[in-house]
C-alpha positions as CSV (number, residue, x, y, z in Angstrom):
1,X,98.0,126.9,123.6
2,X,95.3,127.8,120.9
3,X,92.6,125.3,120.3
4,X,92.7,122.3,118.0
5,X,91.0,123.1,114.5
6,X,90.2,120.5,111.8
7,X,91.2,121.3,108.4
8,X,88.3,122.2,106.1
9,X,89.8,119.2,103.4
10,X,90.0,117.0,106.3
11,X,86.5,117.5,107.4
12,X,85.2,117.7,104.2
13,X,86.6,114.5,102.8
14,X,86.0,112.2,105.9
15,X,83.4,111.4,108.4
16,X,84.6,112.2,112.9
17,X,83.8,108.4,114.3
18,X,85.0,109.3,117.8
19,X,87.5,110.9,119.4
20,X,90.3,108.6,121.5
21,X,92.8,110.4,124.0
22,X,94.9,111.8,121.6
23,X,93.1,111.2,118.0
24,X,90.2,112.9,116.1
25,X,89.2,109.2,114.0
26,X,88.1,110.5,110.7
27,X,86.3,107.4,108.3
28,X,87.7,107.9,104.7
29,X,84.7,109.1,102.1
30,X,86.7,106.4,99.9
31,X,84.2,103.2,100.1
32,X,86.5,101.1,98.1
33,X,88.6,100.7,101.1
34,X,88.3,100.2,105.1
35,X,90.3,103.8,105.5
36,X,90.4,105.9,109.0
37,X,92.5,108.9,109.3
38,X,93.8,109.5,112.7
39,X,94.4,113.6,113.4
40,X,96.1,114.6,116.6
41,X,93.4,117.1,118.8
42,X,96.8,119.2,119.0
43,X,97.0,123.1,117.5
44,X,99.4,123.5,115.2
45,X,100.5,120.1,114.6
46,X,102.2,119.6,110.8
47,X,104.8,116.9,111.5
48,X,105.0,114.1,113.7
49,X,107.7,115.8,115.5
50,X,105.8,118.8,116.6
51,X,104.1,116.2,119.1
52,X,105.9,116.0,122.5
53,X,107.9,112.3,122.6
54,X,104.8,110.7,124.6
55,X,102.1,111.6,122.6
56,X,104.3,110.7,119.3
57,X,104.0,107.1,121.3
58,X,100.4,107.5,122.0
59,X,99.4,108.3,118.4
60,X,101.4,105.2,117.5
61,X,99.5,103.0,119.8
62,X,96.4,104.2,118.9
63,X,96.9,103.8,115.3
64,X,98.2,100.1,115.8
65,X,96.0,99.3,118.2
66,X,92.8,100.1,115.9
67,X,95.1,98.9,112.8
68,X,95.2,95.6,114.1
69,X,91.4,95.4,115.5
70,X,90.5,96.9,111.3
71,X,92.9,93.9,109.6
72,X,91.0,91.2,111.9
73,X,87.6,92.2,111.3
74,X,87.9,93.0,107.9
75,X,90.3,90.1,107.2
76,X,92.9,92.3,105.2
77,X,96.0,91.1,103.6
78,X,98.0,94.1,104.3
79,X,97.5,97.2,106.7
80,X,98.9,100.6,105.1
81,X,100.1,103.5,107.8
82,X,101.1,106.5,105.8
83,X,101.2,110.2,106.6
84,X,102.2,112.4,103.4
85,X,100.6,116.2,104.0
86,X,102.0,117.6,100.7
87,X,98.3,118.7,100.5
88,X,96.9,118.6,103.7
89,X,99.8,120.0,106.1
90,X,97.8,119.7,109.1
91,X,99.1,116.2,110.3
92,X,97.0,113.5,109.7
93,X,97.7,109.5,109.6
94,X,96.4,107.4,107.2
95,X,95.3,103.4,108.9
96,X,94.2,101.2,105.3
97,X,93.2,97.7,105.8
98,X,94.5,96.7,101.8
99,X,93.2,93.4,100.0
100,X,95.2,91.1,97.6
101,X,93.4,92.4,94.3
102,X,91.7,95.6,95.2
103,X,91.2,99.1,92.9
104,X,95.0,99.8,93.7
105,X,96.7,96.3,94.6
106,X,99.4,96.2,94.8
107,X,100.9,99.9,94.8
108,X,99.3,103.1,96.8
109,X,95.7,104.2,97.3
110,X,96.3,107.7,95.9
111,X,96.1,108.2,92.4
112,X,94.2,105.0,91.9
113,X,90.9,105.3,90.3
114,X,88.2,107.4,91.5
115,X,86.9,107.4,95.1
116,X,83.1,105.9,95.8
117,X,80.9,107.4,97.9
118,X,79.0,105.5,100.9
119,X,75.6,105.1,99.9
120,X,74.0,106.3,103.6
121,X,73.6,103.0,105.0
122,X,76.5,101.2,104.6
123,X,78.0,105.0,105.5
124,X,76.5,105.0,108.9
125,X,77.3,100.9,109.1
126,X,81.6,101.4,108.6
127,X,81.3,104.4,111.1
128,X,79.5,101.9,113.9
129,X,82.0,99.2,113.1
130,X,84.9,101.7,113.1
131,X,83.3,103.1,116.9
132,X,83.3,99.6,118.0
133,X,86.6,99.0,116.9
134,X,88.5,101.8,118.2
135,X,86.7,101.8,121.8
136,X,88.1,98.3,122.1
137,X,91.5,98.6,120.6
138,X,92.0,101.5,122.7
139,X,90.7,100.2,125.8
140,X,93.3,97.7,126.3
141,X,95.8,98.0,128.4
């Protein structure tokens, strides 16, 4: 089986957090929004379906999982899961903790505005929280 390769858009538009069992966890370089994007460590991986039936259920869990731990800490109204990879094809899964009244409430983050950087410390500061959210989501049973 070749080797797991990030897509250059993916690495160039996101920030690696930590790796879980399954998921490369990628922090959005959208600051408007508490966004992770979760990218199987498969090769050759464009639709959910090219995952074998247990990891499609592992890359659900771990998305949930660290869903759920986002929309508590953060105190969302909504959490958006999306996968689209009309320009991206290598597949990738978007986790979006959403609040009543932000840039794009209430329709889709894409299209919405214009992304915002991280200045470097509040970059550095969504990553750690992100780390310490996905080691304990995904360290429950």
């Amino acid at each position: 089986m070749p080797n797991f390769t990030l897509d250059s858009r993916l690495q160039q538009d996101s920030f690696h957090v930590v790796d879980l069992p399954l998921c490369q966890v990628r922090l959005s370089g959208d600051a408007r929004y508490p966004w992770v994007v979760l990218i199987p460590q498969r090769a050759d991986v464009v639709e959910i379906y090219d995952l074998p039936d247990d990891e499609q259920a592992r890359l659900w869990q771990e998305a949930t999982r660290l869903g759920q731990a986002m929309m508590a800490f953060y105190e969302g109204d909504k959490l958006n899961i999306a996968t689209l990879g009309n320009v991206v094809p290598q597949f990738h899964l978007h986790v979006i903790v959403r609040f009543a009244g932000d840039a794009a409430w209430p329709g889709p983050v894409w299209g919405q505005g214009s992304a915002e950087a991280y200045p470097a410390d509040a970059l550095e500061q969504r990553r750690a929280e992100i780390a310490r959210l996905a080691s304990a989501a995904t360290s429950s049973p």
